[in-house]
C-alpha positions as CSV (number, residue, x, y, z in Angstrom):
1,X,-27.6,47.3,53.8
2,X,-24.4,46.9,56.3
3,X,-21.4,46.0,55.0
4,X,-21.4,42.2,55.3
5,X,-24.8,41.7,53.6
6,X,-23.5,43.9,50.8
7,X,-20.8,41.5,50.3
8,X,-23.1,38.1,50.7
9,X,-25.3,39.9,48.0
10,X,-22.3,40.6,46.0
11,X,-20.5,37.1,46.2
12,X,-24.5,35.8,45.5
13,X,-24.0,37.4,41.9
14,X,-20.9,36.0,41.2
15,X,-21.5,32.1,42.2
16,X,-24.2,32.2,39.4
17,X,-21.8,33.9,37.0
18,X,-21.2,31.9,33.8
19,X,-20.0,34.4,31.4
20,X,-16.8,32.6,30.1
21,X,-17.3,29.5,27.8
22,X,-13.7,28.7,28.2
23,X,-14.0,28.7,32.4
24,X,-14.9,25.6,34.5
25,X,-17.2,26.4,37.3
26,X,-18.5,27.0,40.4
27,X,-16.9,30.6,41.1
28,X,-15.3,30.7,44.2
29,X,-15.2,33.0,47.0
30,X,-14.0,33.6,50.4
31,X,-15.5,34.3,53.4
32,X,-17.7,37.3,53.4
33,X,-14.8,39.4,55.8
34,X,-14.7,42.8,55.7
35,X,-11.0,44.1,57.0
36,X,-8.9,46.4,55.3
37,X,-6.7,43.6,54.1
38,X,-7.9,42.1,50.3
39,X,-5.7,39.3,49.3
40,X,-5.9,38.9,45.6
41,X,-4.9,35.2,43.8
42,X,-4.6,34.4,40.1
43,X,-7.7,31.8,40.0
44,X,-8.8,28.6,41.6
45,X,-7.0,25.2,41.0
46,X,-8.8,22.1,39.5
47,X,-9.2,21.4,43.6
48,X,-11.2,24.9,45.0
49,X,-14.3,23.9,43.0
50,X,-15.0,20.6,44.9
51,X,-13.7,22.0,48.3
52,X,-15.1,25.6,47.4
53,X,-13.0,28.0,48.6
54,X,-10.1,29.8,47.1
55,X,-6.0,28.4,48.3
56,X,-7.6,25.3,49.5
57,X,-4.7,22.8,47.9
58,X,-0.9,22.9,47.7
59,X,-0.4,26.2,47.1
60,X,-2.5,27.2,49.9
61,X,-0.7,25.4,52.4
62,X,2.2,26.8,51.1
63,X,0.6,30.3,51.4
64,X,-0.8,29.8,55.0
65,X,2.9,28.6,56.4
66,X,4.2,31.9,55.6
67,X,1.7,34.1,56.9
68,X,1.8,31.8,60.6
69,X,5.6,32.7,60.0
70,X,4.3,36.1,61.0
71,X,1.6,35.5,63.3
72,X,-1.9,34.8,61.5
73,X,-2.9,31.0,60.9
74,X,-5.3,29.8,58.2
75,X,-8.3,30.1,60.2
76,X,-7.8,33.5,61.3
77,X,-6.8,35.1,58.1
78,X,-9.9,33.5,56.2
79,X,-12.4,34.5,59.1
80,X,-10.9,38.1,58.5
81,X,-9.3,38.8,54.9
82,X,-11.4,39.0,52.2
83,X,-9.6,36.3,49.5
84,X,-10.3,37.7,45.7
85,X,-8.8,36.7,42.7
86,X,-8.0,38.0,38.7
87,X,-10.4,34.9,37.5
88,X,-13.0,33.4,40.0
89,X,-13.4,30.0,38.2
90,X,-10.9,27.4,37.1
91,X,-9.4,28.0,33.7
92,X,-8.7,24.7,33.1
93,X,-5.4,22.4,32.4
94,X,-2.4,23.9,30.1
95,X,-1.6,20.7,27.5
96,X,2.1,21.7,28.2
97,X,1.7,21.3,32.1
98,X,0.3,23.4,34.8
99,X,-3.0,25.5,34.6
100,X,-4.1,27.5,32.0
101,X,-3.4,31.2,32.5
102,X,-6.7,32.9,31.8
103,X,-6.7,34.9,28.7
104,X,-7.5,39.0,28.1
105,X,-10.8,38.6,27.9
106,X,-11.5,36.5,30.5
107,X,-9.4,38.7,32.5
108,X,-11.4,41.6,31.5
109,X,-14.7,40.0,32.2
110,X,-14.0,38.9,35.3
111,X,-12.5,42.2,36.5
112,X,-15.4,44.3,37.1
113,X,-16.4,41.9,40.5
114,X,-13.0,43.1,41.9
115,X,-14.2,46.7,41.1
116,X,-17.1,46.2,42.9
117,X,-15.1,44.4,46.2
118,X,-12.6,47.4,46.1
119,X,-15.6,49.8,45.9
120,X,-17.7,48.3,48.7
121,X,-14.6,47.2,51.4
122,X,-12.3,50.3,50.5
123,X,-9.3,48.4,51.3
124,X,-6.1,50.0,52.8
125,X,-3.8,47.4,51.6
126,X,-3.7,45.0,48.9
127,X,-1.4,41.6,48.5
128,X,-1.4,40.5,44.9
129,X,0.0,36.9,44.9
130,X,1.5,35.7,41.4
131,X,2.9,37.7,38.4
132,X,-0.7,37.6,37.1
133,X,-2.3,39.7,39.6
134,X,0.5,41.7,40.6
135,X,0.8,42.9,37.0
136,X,-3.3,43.9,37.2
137,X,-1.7,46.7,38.9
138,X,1.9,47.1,39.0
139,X,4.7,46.8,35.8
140,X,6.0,43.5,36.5
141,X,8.6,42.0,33.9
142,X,10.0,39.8,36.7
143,X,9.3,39.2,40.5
144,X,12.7,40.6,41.4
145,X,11.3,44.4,40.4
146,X,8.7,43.9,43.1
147,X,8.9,41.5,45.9
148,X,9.9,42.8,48.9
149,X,8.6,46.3,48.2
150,X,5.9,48.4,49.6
151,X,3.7,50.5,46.6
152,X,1.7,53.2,46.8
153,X,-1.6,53.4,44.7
154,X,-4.7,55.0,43.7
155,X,-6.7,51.7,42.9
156,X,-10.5,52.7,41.3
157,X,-10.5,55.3,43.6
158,X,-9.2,53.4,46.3
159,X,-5.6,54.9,47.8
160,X,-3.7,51.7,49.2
161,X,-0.6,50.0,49.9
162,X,0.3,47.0,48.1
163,X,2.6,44.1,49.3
164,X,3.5,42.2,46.2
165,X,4.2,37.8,46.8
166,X,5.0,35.6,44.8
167,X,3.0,32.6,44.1
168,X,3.2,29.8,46.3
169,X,2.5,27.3,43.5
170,X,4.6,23.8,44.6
171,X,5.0,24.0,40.2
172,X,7.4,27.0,41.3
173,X,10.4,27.2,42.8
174,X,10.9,31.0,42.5
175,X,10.4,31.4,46.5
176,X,12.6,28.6,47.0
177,X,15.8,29.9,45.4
178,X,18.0,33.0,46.3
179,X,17.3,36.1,45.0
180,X,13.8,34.8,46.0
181,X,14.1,33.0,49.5
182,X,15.4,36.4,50.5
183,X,13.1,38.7,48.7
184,X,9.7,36.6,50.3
185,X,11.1,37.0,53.4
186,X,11.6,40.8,52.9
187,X,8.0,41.3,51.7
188,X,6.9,39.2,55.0
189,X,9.2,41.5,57.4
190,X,7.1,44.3,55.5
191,X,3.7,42.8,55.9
192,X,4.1,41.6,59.9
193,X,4.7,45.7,60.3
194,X,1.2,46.8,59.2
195,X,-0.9,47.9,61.5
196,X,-3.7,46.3,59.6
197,X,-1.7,43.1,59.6
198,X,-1.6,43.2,63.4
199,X,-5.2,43.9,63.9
200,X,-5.4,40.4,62.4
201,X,-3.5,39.1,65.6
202,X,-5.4,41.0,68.4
């Protein structure tokens, strides 16, 4: 089975995935791409599930604007990045405002389909976006220790770079204000200088 098939296969399994009461459904996915880019996002909004793919609202028009800031628009990174996230369905409304942030559990048993992507694409470089999934692999007690940086990793056996963003939630204003206007833009400079980011553009 080639590459692509095993990812349809895989993304198959986890659009009938119901495991967590708690979760509102359908799973989402990406397009089945298979570059050496992963993008990993926190989970779906209350919109993805109707539109059905992942960064399809606010945020993702957010997200989109700064990656054409350095030369890759929407349709061209979704054609050729594969878009995971921590939690694949919609965890629901917080009563305090905002979306729910998906508990350990749910966290856990949701993470063995990344496993699987990292397993099967080998990824060279990873861009968590949010504190959520940047702290899946990094120690992240604020977004100052990390944004802008470059980090080495052996990921499930995986040896990658990652490229911590923020999230481009309109509910935050983090990437809006100095120390993190500056510190986004930093983490961009980084990411337009991959090789594997550039691929995207040729």
């Amino acid at each position: 089975m080639n590459l692509v098939n095993k990812i349809k296969a895989h993304q198959q399994q986890i659009q009938i995935c119901s495991r967590c009461p708690d979760m509102i459904g359908p799973p989402i996915t990406g397009e089945p791409a298979t570059s050496k880019i992963l993008l990993i996002g926190q989970a779906p909004g209350d919109r993805e599930g109707d539109i059905g793919k992942p960064f399809a609202w606010t945020a993702g028009k957010t997200l989109f604007k700064w990656f054409a800031s350095i030369g890759v628009s929407e349709e061209d990174f979704r054609k050729q990045v594969y878009m995971a996230a921590v939690c694949r369905c919609f965890p629901g409304k917080n009563p305090k405002g905002g979306d729910r942030v998906p508990n350990k559990q749910e966290i856990a048993t949701c993470s063995h389909w990344l496993q699987k992507e990292i397993e099967i694409l080998q990824p060279k470089l990873i861009l968590p976006i949010g504190k959520l999934a940047i702290s899946q692999f990094l120690e992240c007690k604020k977004l100052t220790d990390v944004i802008g940086q470059c980090f080495m990793q052996t990921i499930y056996g995986q040896e990658v770079q990652l490229i911590p963003l923020p999230h481009p939630s309109g509910a935050s204003t983090w990437h809006q204000m100095e120390p993190g206007k500056s510190l986004l833009q930093d983490a961009l400079t980084l990411l337009s200088q991959q090789s594997y980011w550039q691929a995207l553009k040729a």
